[in-house]
N, C-alpha and C positions, 0 to 999 in steps of 0.2 A: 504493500500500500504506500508507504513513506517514498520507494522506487519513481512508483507512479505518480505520485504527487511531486515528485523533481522532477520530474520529465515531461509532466503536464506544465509547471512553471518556468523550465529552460524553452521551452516554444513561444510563451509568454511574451507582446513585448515590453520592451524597457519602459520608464514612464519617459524618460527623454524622446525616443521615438513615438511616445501618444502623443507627448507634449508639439514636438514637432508636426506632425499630421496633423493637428487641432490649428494650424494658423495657416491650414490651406480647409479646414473640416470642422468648426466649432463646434460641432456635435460631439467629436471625439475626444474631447476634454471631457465628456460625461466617466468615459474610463477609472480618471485620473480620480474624481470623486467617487465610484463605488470603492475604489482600493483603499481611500485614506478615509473614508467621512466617521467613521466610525474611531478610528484611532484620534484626529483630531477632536473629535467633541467628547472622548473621553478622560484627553487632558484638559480640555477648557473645562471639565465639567469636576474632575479633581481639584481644579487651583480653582474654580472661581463657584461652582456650584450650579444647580439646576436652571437659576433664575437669569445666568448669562451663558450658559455657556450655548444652547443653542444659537444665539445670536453670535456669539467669537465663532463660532463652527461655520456656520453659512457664511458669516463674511469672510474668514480665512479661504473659501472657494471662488465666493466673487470675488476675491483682491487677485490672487494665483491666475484665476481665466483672464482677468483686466491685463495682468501681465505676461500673460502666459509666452509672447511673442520675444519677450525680453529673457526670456530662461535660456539655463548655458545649460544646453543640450550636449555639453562634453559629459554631463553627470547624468549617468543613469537615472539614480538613484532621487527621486523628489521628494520623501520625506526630509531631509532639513529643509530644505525651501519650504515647504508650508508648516514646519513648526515656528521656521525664521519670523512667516507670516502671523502665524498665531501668538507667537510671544508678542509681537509689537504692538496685536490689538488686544494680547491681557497686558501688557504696559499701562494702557490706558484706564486700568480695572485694579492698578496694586492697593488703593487702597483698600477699595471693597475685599480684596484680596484676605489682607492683613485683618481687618477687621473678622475675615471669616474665622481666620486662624485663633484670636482672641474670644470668639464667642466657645470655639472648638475648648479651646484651654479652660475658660471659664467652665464650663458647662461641664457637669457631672457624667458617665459612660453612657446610661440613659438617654438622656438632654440630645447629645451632641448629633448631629448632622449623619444619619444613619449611613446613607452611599460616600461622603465621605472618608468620615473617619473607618470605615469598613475596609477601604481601600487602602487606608494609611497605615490601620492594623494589620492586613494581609503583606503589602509587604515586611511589615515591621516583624509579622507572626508573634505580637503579643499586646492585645488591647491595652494593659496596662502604663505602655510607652503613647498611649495618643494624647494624652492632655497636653503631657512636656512636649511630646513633638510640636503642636501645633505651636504653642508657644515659642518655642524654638524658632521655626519657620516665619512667625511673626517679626520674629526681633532680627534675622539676619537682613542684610541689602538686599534693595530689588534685584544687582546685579547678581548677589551670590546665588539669591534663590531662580532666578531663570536658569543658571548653570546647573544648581544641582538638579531639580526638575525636570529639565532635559534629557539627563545625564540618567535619572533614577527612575523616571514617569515614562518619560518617551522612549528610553533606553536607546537613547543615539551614542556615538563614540566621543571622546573628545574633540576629535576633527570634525565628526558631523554637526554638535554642538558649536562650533566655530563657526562652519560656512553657518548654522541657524541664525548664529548672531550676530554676524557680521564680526570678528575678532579671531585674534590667533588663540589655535589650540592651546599655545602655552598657558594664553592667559585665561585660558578657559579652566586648565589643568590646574593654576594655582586658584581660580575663586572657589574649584569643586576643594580643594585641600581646607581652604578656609570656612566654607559653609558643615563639610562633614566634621572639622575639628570644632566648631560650634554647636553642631548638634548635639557631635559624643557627648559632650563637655552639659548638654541641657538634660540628658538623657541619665549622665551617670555612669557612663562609660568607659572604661580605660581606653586613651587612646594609644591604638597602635601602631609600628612603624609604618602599615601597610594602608597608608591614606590617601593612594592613588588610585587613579580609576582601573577597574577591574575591566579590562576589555574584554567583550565577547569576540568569541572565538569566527 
């Protein structure tokens, strides 16, 4: 099964060649949103919640189509470009953002924001870390927190977290070092040497 599902996806094509065919075929930009619409509106809907994220989700597709003619078709690969696109219109949402992360802290296991913090606990694999997390996530910078989020949410690489944001991977590599040695540190955690990003393979 796993066989076949490579080999149905290496015939696949690239989103660069969708992207490309959609600025002779706008219809064929429809591709490009069945592949992502779901992964995007499930980060907008982790960092900002139910009440915005449908709307960063659709517009993250209307911005990408508007530009779609402008995309560097050298990259396959077009999730960073519409995370890129989606961080810049939750930029415009950090504080709602931040405020959500505070209500999350404030608010008892019960209380808090069930598809949220559900998500926070699953990765975290211990409900008992979501209060401080969120708190945590409250208090670091906008910048560190699109890094780590990218990096932990969208599970891009540090380079693809770069082209997201327009920045070099370096600097991408030292905000994710200083956002995770902030969280250890809200969490309780020993920190250890190994506070660089774990690349997937």
């Amino acid at each position: 099964m796993a066989a076949v599902t490579r080999a149905l996806r290496s015939q696949e094509a690239t989103d660069a060649a969708i992207i490309e065919q959609s600025w002779r075929d706008a219809e064929r930009f429809a591709a490009v949103f069945d592949r992502y619409y779901a992964q995007i509106h499930g980060y907008a809907l982790q960092r900002l919640g139910r009440s915005l994220a449908d709307d960063v989700a659709a517009e993250t597709f209307l911005v990408a189509f508007a530009r779609r003619k402008r995309y560097d078709v050298a990259r396959p690969d077009a999730r960073p470009w519409l995370y890129g696109i989606t961080s810049n219109l939750i930029s415009r949402h950090h504080r709602a953002e931040v405020r959500r992360y505070r209500a999350l802290a404030r608010a008892g296991a019960d209380e808090a924001s069930e598809d949220h913090a559900d998500l926070v606990a699953g990765r975290l694999d211990a409900q008992a870390y979501r209060r401080p997390l969120a708190a945590a996530l409250a208090a670091i910078s906008d910048s560190d927190r699109d890094v780590l989020l990218l990096v932990a949410w969208a599970e891009l690489t540090s380079e693809e977290a770069g082209e997201a944001l327009g920045i070099p991977a370096g600097t991408v590599r030292s905000r994710l070092h200083r956002a995770r040695k902030r969280i250890r540190a809200a969490l309780g955690c020993d920190d250890s040497p190994n506070t660089g990003e774990e690349h997937r393979p």
